[in-house]
C-alpha positions as CSV (number, residue, x, y, z in Angstrom):
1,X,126.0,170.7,10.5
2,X,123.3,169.4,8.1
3,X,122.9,169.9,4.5
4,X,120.1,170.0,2.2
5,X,118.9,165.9,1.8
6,X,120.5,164.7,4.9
7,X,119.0,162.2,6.5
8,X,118.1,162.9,10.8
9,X,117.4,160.5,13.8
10,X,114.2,160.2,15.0
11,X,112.7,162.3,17.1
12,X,109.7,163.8,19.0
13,X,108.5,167.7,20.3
14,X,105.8,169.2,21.1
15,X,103.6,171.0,18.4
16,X,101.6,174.7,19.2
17,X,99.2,172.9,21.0
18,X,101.3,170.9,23.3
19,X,100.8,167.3,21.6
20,X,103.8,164.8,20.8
21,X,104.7,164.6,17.2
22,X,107.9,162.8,15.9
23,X,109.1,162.9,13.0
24,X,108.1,159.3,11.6
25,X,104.1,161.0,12.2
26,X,104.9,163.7,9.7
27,X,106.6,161.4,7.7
28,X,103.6,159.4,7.4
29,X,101.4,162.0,5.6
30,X,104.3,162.1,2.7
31,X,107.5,164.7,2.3
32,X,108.1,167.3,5.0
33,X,109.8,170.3,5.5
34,X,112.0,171.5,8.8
35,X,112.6,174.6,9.7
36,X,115.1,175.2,12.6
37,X,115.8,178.9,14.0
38,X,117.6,180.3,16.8
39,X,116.0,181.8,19.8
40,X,115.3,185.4,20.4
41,X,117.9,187.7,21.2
42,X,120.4,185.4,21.4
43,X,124.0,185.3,19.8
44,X,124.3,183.2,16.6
């Protein structure tokens, strides 16, 4: 589990418009902030 101002391995996803980003890119423009959710109807 993470907590608030732990640091996360690198990584990359797709955005809404089907483009790579990783996370060094968003790092590049200054601080960012990650939001994670569970899917849809699912358990959790």
């Amino acid at each position: 589990m993470l907590s608030a101002g732990d640091a996360v391995e690198e990584f990359e996803l797709l955005d809404q418009h089907g483009e790579s980003v990783s996370l060094s890119r968003l790092l590049a423009d200054g601080p960012a902030v990650l939001y994670f959710y569970i899917k849809a109807k699912t358990p959790g």
